[in-house]
N, C-alpha and C positions, 0 to 999 in steps of 0.2 A: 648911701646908707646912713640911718639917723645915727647919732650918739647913743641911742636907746640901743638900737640892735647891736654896733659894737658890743656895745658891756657883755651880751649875751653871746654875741661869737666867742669872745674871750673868753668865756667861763666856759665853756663846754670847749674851746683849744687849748687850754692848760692842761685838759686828757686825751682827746680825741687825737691832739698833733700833735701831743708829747709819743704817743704810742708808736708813729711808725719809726722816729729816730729810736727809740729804745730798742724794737725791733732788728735794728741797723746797726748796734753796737755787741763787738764780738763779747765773748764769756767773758773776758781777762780787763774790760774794761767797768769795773766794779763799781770805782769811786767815782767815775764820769757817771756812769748810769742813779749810782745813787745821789748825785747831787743835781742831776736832772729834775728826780722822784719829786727830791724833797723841795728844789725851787718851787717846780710845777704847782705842787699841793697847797704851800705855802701863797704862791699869787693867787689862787683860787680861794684861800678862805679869805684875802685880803679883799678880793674882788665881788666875791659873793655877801662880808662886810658891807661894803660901801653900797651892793644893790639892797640890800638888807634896809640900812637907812633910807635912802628914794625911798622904797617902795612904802615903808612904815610914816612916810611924812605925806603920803597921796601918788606919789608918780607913780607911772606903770610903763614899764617897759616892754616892746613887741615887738617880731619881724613874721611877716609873712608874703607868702608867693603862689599863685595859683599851680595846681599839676592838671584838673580837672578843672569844666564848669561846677560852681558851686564844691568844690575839692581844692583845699589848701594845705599846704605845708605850713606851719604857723608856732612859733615860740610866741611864749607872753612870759613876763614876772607877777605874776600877782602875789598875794602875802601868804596862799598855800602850797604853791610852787617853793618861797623860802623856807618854809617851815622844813622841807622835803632837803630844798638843795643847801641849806645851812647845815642840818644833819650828816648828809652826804660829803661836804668839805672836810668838816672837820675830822668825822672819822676817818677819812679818807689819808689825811695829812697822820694821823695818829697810827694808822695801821699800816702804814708807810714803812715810819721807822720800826714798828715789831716786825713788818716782811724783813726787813734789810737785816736785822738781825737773826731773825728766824733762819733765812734762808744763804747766808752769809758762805755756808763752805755748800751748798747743794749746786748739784746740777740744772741745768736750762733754766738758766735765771734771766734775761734777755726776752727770752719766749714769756717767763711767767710775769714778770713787771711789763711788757707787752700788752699782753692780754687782761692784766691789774689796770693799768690805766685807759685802755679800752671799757671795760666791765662800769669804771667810775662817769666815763663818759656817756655813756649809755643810761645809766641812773639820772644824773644833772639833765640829761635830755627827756628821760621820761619826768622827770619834775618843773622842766621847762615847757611841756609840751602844752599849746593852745587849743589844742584837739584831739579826738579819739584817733585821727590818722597817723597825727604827728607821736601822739604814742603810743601806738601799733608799732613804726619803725623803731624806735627806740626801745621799746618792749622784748622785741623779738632780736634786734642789733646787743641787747644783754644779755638772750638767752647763749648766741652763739659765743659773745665773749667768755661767758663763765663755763660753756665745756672745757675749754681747754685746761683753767683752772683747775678744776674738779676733778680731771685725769692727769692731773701734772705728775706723779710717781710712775704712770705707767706701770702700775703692777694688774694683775689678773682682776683682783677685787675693782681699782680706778676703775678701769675700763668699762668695766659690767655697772658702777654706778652711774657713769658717761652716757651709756646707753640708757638707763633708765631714766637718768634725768632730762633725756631729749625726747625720750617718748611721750612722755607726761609735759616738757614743757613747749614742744613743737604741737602739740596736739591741742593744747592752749591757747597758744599761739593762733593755729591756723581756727580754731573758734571764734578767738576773736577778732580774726577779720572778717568770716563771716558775720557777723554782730556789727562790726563797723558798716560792714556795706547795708545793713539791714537798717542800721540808725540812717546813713545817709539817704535809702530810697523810704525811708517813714516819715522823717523830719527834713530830708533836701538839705541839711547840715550836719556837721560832726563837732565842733563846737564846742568847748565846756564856757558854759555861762551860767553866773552863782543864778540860782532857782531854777536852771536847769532848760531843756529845750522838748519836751515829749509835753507839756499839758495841753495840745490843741490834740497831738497825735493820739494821748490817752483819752480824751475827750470822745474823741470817733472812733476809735478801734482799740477798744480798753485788752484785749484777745491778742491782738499784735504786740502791742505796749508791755503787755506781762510776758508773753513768749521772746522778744527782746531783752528784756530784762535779763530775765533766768538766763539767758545764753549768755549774755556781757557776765555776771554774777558766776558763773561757771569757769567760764574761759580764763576772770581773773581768779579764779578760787584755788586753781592749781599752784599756782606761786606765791599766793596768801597760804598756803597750807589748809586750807577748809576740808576737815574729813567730809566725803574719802578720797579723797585727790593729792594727799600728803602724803602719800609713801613712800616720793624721793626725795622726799628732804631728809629721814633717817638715814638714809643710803648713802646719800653725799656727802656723808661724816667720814669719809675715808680720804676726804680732801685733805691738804697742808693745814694747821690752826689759824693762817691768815686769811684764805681762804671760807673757810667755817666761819670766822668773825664776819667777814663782807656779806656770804651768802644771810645770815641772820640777822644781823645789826643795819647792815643798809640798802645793799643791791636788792637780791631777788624777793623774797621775803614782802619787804616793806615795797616793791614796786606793786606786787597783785593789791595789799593791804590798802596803800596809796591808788592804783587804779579802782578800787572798789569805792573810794572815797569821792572820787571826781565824780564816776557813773550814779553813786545815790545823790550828792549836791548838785551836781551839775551839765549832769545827759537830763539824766530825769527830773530832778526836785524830789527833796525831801515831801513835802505835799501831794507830791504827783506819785511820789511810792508808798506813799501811807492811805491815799483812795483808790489806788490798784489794788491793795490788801496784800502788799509785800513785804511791809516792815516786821511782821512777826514772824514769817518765813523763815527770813533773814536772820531775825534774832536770835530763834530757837538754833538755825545751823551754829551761828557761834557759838552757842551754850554748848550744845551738844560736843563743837570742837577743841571747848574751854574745858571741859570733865575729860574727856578721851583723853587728850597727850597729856593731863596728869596723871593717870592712871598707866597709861603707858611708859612713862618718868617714874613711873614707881619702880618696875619692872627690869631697870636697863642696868646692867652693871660698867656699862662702857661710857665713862665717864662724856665722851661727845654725843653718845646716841641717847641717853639721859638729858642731856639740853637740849638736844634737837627737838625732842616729844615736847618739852619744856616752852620749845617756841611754839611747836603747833598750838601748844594753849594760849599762851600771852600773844600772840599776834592777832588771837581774836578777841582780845580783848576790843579793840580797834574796830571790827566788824558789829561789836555790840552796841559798841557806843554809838555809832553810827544809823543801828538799824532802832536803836529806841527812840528814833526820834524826835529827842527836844534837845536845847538850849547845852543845859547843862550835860548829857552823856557823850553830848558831839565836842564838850572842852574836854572830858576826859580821855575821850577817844584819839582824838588829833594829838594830845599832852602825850601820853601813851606812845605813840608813832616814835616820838623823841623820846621817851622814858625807857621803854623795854630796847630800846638802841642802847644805848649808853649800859643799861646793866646786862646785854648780853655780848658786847663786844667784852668787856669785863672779863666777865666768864670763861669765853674761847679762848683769849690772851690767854686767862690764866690754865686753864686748860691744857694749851699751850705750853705754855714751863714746864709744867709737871710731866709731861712726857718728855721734851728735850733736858730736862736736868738729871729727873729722875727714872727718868723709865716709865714712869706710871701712868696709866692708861684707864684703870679702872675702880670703880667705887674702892673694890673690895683690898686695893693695892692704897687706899691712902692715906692709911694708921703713919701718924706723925709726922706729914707733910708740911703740917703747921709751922714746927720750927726748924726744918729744914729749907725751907725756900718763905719764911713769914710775911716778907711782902705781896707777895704772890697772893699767899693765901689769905693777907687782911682784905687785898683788893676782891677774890672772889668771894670771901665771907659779907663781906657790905651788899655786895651785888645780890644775893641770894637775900639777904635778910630784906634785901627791898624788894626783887621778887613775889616775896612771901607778902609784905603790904605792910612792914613795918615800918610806924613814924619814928623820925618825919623824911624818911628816904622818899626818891621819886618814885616808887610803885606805890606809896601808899598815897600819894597827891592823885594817881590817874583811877586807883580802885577807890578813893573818896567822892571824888566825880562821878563817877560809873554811879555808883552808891546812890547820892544826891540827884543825880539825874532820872534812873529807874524810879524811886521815890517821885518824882518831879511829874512824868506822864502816867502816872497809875501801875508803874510795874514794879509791884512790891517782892515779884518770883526774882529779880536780881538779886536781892539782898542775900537770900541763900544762898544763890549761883555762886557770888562771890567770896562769901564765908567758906563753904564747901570748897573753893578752888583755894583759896590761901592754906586751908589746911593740910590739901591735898600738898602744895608748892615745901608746906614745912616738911611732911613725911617723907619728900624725897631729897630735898634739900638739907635740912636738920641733920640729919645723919653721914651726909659727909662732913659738914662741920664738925662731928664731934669726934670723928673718924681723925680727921686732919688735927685735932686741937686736944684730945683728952686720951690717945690713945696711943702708946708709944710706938715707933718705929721698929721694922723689924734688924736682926744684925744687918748692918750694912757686910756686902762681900767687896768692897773696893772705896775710895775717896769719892763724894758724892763732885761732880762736876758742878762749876758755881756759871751762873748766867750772865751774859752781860748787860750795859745799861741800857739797849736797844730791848730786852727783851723785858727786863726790869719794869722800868719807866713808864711804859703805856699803862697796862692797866690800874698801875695807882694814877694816872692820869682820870682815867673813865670812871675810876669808883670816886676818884674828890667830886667828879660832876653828876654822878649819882645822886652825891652826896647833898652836892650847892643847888640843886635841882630841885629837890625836898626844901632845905633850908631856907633857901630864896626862892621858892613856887610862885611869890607876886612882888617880888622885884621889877623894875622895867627891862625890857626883851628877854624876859626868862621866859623857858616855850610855856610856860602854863600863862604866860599873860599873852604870848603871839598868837596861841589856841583860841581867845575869848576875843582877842581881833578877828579873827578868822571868823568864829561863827556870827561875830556880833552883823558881818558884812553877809554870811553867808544866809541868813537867816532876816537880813532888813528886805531880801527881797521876795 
């Protein structure tokens, strides 16, 4: 085994082989299990660091093995694999300690840190994966980790969300391995290689080429949330708040968003889906996805199922960028991946608090939140005000791109799309701000319960990198300068 492939065992066994000793250790051992967590997390971002560098100086790291002829099992590092699995570490390390707090006196903790670093592992493999096969497993090895997650309360409501989120994301699933097998007997490979592996395929069966497509674009559409195949992600808002931050900010979410990215760069080629006549398809679905769940965010008064709609919109953001393809909407697109991560883990943290301190659950519950728990709420006020696309926060670095890149290949109908959509982000955002900061509390009937620094701490964590994300957007290895490596290589060939 090279040195190369070590690195990459290692970073996907800091989850995948931390999970079954977690598993193994009874309820009562708490502080073993938590300083498991936090080693594990911690070697992983340190690990995924130092691949970070390789990979940014020219190396590339790989391991592969055959299961078929012409069928391989196959890990790679390349610089969009980091971009995916630097994201994944850190939050991963960050919502570590909010679980550990979160869940500090609950039941089946063992089981849920378990199945949490299972779920992590799973992600790192679908962003390590060298092919459509190898993240197919990995794909589908997250969806079965994050049922358990998602039903951890075992209440009537879990349960019925459990089952819906399997039916939409097993039904996905088993699409996309049809699709897989259909790339493998089209093109004899499964492969991701930047400009992609279908233009001889599209060349002689332009009819096959596009009917493959649509099903890869479907199959990941489910877990990108693309209406109308989003209607268990509101549902799954009945999960624990760590939970709800992972589904959104890294694991499920950004895996379909993230597989829809490899299938247009690199099954197909950007080229080879714009003379199929697939890119405005494509783009109109995002549009179409980007107005709904604001609209539907207007609507929600349950504080999670208001960001859930929330995400169905900003995750396509990513799908647009992608499908306008040029240059510039593919930096804001990839930027993005990392930007609405960072401001919706935020969110959920904070989210988060405000139920475990305060009770509150719902829009209409959080008249004077502000100075009852302030840190909490500075951290979700920054998140939202960048949401919305205010400079020089990171939503407004990813909707500037978007912006400039539409302008760039003649689609001047963006500019609306996205003025319309930040105003829409304010109407429903705005007003819990003003709710939490202009509007007094009602009597309190008891002493407000104070949180601790585990539950504290994170999210003003994720809103300073909100923050420094905007601030430093062309600093060196900030994602918006990893993004324009990305495309610059994605796009040379």
């Amino acid at each position: 085994m090279t040195e190369s492939a070590t690195l990459l065992i290692l970073i996907l066994l800091t989850s995948l082989g931390a999970a079954p000793v977690i598993f193994a250790l009874p309820e009562s051992a708490a502080r073993l299990r938590t300083a498991i967590n936090l080693t594990m997390a911690t070697i992983k971002v340190a690990l995924v660091g130092w691949l970070a560098l390789e990979v940014g100086q020219g190396a590339r790291h790989g391991l592969s093995f055959a299961i078929l002829p012409g069928l391989e099992f196959r890990l790679q590092a390349d610089p969009l694999a980091i971009l995916f699995i630097a994201l994944s570490a850190v939050l991963w390390l960050i919502t570590t300690i909010y679980s550990v707090g979160y869940l500090e006196r609950g039941p089946h903790r063992a089981r849920f840190f378990g199945f949490f670093s299972l779920c992590v592992g799973a992600t790192v493999g679908v962003a390590l994966a060298g092919n459509l096969f190898t993240f197919l497993v990995f794909y589908e090895l997250l969806t079965l980790a994050t049922y358990p997650l998602v039903i951890h309360r075992g209440t009537a409501e879990a349960l019925r969300a459990g089952r819906i989120y399997l039916i939409y994301t097993l039904a996905g699933g088993l699409v996309l391995l049809l699709g897989t097998l259909g790339l493998w007997v089209l093109a004899g490979t499964t492969d991701f290689v930047a400009g992609g592996i279908m233009a001889d395929v599209a060349a002689a069966q332009p009819l096959a080429a596009q009917a493959l497509f649509v099903v890869l674009i479907l199959a990941l559409g489910v877990k990108a949330a693309l209406v109308p195949l989003h209607r268990w992600l509101p549902i799954a808002m009945v999960a624990p708040a760590p939970v709800s931050a992972l589904l959104h900010a890294v694991a499920v979410v950004k895996a379909g968003a993230f597989g829809i990215i490899r299938v247009v760069f690199e099954v197909f080629g950007i080229e080879t889906v714009r003379e199929l006549g697939l890119t405005m398809p494509l783009a109109a679905l995002a549009a179409v996805t980007i107005l709904y769940g604001s609209v539907r965010a207007m609507t929600q008064d349950d504080i999670k199922k208001r960001l859930a709609y929330s995400t169905v919109s900003q995750v396509s953001y990513i799908t647009l960028g992608v499908a306008l393809a040029g240059p510039v909407a593919a930096v804001g697109a990839l930027a993005h991946l990392i930007h609405q991560g960072l401001m919706k883990i935020t969110m959920f943290m904070a989210a988060g608090n405000l139920a475990e301190a305060l009770g509150v659950k719902r829009v209409s519950q959080m008249d004077g939140v502000g100075r009852a728990l302030p840190g909490t709420m500075l951290a979700f006020s920054l998140a939202a005000l960048a949401m919305i696309g205010l400079p020089p926060l990171a939503g407004f670095v990813s909707k500037w791109y978007l912006a400039q890149g539409g302008l760039a290949v003649g689609q001047d109908w963006v500019i609306p799309l996205l003025l319309g959509s930040s105003l829409l982000n304010a109407l429903y955002f705005l007003p819990m701000l003003h709710r939490a900061w202009f509007r007094d509390a009602p009597e309190a009937e008891a002493p407000r319960p104070r949180i601790g620094w585990m539950l504290a701490a994170p999210p003003l964590v994720t809103a300073a990198l909100v923050l420094a994300a905007g601030l430093m957007a062309n600093a060196p290895f900030s994602p918006l300068e990893w993004t324009r490596f990305i495309v610059e290589l994605e796009y040379r060939e």
